[in-house]
C-alpha positions in Angstrom: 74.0 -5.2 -123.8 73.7 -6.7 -120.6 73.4 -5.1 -117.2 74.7 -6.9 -114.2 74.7 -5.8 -110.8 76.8 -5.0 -108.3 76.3 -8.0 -106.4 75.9 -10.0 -109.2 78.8 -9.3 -110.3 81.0 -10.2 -107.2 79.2 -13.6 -107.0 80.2 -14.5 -110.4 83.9 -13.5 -109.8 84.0 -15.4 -106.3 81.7 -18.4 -107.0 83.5 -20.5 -104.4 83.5 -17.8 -101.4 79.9 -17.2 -101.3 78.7 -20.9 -101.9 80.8 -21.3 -98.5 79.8 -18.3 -96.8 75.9 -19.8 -97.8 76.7 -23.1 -96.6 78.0 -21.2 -92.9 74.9 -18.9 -92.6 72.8 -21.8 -93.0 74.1 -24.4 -90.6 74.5 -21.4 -88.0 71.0 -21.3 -88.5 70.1 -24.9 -87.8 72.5 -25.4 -85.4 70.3 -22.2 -83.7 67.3 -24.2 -84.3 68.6 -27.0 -82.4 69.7 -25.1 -79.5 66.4 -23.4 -78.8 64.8 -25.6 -77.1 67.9 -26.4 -74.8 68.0 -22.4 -74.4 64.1 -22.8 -73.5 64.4 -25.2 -70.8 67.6 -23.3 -69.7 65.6 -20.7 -68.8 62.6 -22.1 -67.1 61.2 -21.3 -64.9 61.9 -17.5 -65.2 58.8 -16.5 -62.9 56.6 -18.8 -60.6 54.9 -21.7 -61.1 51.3 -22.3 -60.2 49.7 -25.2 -59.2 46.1 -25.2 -59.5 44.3 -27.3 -56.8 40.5 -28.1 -57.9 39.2 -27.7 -54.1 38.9 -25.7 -50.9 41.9 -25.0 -48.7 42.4 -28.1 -46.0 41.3 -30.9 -47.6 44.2 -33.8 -49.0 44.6 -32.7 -52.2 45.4 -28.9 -50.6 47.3 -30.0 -48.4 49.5 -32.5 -50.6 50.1 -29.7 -53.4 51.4 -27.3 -50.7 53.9 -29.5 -50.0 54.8 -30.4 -53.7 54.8 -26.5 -54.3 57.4 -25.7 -51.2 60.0 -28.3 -52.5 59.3 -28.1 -56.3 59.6 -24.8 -57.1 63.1 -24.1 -55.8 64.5 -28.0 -56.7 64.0 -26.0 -60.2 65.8 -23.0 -59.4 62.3 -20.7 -58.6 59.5 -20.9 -57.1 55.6 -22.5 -56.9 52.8 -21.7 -55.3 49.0 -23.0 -54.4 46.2 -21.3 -56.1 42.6 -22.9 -55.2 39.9 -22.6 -58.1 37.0 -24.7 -56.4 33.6 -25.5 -57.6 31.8 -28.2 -59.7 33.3 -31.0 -57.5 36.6 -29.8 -59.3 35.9 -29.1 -62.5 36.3 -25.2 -62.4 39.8 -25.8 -61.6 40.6 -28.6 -64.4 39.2 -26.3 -67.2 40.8 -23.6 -66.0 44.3 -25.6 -66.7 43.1 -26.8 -70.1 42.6 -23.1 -70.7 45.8 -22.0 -69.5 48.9 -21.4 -71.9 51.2 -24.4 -72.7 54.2 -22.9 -71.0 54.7 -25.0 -67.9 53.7 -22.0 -65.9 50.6 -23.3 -64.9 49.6 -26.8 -63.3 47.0 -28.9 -61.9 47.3 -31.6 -58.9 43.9 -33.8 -58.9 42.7 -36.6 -57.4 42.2 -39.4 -59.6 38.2 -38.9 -59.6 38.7 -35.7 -61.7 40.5 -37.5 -64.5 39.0 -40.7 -64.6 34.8 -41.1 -63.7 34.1 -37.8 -64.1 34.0 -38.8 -68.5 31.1 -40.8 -67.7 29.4 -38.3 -64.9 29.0 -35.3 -66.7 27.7 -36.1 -70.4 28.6 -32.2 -71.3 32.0 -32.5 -69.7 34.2 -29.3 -71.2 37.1 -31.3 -71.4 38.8 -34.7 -71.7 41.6 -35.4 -69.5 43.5 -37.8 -72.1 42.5 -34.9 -74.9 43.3 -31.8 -73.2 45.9 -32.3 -70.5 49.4 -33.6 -70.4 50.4 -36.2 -67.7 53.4 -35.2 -65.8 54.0 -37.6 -62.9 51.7 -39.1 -60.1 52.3 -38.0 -57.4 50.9 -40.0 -54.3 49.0 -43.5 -53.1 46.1 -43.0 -50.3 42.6 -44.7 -49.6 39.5 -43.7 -48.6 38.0 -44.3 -45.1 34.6 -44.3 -43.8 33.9 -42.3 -40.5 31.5 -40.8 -38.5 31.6 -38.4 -35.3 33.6 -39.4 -32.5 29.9 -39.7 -30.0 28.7 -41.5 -33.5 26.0 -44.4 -32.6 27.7 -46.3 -35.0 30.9 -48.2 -34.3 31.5 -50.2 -37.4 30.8 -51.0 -40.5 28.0 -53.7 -39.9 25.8 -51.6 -37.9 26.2 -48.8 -40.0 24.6 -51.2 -42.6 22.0 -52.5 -40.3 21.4 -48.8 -39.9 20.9 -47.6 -44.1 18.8 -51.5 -44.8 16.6 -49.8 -41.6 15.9 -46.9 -42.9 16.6 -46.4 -46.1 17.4 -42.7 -47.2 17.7 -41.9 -43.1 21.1 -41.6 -43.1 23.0 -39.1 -44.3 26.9 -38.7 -46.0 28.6 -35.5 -46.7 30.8 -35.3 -49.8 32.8 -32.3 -51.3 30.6 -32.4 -54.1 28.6 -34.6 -56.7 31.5 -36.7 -58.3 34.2 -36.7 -56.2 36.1 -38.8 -55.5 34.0 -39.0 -52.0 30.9 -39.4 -53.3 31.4 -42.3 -56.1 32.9 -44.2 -53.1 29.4 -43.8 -51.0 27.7 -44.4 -54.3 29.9 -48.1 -55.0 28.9 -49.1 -51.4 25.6 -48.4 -52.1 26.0 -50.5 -55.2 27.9 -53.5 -53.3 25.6 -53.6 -50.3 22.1 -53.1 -51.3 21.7 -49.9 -49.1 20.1 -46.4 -49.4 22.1 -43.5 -48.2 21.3 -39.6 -48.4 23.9 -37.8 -50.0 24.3 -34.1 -49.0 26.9 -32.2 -51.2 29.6 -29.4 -49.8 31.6 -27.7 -52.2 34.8 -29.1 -50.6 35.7 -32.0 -48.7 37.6 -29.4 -45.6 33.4 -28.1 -45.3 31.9 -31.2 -45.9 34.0 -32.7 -42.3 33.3 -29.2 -40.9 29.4 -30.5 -41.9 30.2 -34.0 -40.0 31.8 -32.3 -36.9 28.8 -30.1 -36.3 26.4 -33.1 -37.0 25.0 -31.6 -40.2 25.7 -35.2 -41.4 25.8 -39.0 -39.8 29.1 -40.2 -41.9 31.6 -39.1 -44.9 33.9 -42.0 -47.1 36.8 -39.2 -46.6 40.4 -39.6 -48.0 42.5 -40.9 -45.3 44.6 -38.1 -45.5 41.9 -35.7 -45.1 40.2 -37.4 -42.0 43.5 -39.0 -40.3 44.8 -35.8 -37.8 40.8 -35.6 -36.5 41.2 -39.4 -35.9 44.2 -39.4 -34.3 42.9 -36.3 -32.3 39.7 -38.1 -31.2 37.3 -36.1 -33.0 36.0 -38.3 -36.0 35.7 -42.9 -35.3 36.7 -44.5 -38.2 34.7 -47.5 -39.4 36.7 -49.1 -42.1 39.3 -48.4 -44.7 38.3 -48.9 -48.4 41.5 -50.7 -49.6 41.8 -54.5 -49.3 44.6 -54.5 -47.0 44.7 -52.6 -43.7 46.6 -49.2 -44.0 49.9 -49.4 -41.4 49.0 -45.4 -40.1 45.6 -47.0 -38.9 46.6 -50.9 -37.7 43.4 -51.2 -36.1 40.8 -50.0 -38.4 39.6 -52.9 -40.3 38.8 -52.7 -44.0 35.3 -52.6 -45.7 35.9 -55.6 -47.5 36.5 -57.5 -43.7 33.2 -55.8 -42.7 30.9 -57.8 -44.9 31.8 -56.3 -48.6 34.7 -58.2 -50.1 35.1 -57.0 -53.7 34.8 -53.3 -52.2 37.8 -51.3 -53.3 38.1 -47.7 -53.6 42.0 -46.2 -54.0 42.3 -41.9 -54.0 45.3 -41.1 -55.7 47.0 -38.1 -57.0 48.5 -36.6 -60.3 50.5 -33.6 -61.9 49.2 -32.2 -65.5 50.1 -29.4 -67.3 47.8 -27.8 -70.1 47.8 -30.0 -73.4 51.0 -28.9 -76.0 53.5 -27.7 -73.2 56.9 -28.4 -74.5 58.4 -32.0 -74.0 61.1 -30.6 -72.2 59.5 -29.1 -69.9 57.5 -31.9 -69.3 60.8 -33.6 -69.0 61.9 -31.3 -66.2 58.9 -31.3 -64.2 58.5 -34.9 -64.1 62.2 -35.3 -63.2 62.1 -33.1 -60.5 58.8 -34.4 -58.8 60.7 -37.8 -58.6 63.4 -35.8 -56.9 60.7 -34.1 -54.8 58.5 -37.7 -53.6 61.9 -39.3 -52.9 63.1 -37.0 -50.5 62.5 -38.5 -46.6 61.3 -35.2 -46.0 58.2 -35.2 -48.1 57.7 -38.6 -47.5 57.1 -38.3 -43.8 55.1 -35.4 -44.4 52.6 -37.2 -46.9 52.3 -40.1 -44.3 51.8 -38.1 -41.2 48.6 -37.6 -43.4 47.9 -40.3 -44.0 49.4 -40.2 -47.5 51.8 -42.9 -49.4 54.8 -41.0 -51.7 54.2 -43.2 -54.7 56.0 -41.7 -58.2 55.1 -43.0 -61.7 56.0 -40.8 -64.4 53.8 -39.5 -67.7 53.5 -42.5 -69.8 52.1 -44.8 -66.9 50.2 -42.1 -65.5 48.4 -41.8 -68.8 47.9 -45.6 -69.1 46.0 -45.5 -65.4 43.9 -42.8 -66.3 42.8 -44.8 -69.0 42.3 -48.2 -67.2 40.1 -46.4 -64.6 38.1 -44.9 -66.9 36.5 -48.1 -68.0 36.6 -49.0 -64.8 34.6 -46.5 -63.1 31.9 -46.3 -66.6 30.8 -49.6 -65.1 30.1 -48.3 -61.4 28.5 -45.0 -62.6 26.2 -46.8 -65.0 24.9 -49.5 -62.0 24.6 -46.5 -59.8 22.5 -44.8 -62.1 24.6 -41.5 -61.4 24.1 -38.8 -64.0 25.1 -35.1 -63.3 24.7 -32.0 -65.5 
């Protein structure tokens, strides 16, 4: 004899009314599958997002992420804030992103230094920008510029060469720290001109001016952004502006390449990442609403009363720069002879 169950039984006598039950319970569920990430992103952000900023309070990138944070955070229905991890010329602040969970709650803003030369700076790097980091947008378009104390001896860039050939290793630069962004640009003039300068590390670029204020130092190759409110307020001379074209915030400052050094080029620039495997939709958010966020007048006058340009590209072209300068800046570092541990 054979024994059927209960629930046996009641499947055999209504074969067509559980295959069609089945068949519901099972496109419920992918139809719940579906939907999950739409309910993710519905939700986000649920609490507030930080944005990492590799350096000390003051300097451009600081400054340039508080703004982002102030208008960010609520365009997505919360809020942002500024949280500053310095050290290692930035790179406590990068690995602690790459360490951070994939959630979008965490970001980093970076100058384009951190993501690009710093591969071929430090041979025991503990990260790779490309590997562990997702681009989310770039966020800005600056230069550098090279400037000195306001009662400086030096009033352009010709006699601040005649200056270094003089005495080599006599004069000095300040930088916030061995591979910035600051530093490989003192380190291609060197390259370009022939010239010896001392290089005196801060660990940020806000102490490094502090440095050159107080006459710790004889010059820094600042961002614009950083330096441009002390040059407006008569405190620091600028001497010429790394970008081939003259900046229209500083008309009358002529550029390095005018000054004797025509190939020399150096552009700072800034980007948004999140920690490598956050979800594409957030992703998707973010980079949406920082194009929101850089197109507002708003934000744009406040990036270029600092000396800043709004300038949006979103992940996938963000990605491809960080890859062209990478090969770009290998061939500086390795002429410069710049190793650091």
């Amino acid at each position: 004899m054979t024994l059927t169950t209960g629930g046996a039984a009641r499947r055999n006598r209504f074969p067509g009314f559980f295959s069609a039950a089945a068949a519901l319970v099972a496109a419920a569920g992918v139809a719940m599958i579906a939907c999950a990430p739409t309910a993710a992103l519905a939700a986000y952000p649920e609490r507030p997002i930080k944005i990492i900023v590799p350096f000390t309070a003051g300097g451009a990138t600081d400054i340039a992420g508080r703004i982002l944070a102030e208008e960010l955070g609520p365009l997505l229905g919360g809020s942002a804030f500024v949280e500053n991890r310095e050290g290692a010329a930035g790179v406590i602040g990068v690995q602690a992103t790459t360490r951070a969970a994939p959630d979008g709650y965490t970001l980093l803003l970076a100058g384009n230094s951190l993501m690009t030369s710093h591969k071929s700076l430090y041979p025991k790097l503990p990260y790779d920008a490309l590997r562990d980091l997702d681009p989310v947008a770039r966020v800005s378009s600056g230069t550098h510029i090279i400037v000195v104390k306001a009662n400086s001896p030096y009033k352009d860039v010709k006699q601040l060469l005649k200056a270094a050939s003089e005495k080599p290793g006599g004069v000095t630069y300040g930088s916030g720290g061995s591979g910035s962004s600051v530093h490989l640009a003192a380190e291609l003039f060197q390259v370009q001109s022939g010239v010896k300068l001392l290089h005196v590390p801060y660990r940020g670029t806000s102490l490094a001016v502090t440095g050159l204020l107080a006459g710790d130092t004889d010059l820094m190759f600042d961002t614009t952004a950083s330096s441009y409110p002390r040059i407006k307020a008569g405190q620091l001379r600028a001497l010429g502006i790394t970008s081939l074209a003259r900046a229209p915030e500083l008309p009358d400052v002529p550029t390095v390449a005018e000054q004797g050094l025509p190939k020399y080029e150096v552009l700072f620039w800034l980007g948004l990442y999140a920690p490598k495997g956050t979800p594409p939709e957030v992703l998707q958010a973010l980079e949406q609403a920082t194009q929101k966020v850089l197109a507002s007048e708003k934000v744009r006058k406040k990036l270029a009363d600092l000396g800043m340009a709004s300038y949006f590209a979103g992940r996938n072209d963000l990605g491809k720069q960080i890859a062209k300068e990478t090969i770009e800046w290998e061939e500086v570092i390795r002429k410069a002879g710049v190793k650091l541990e």
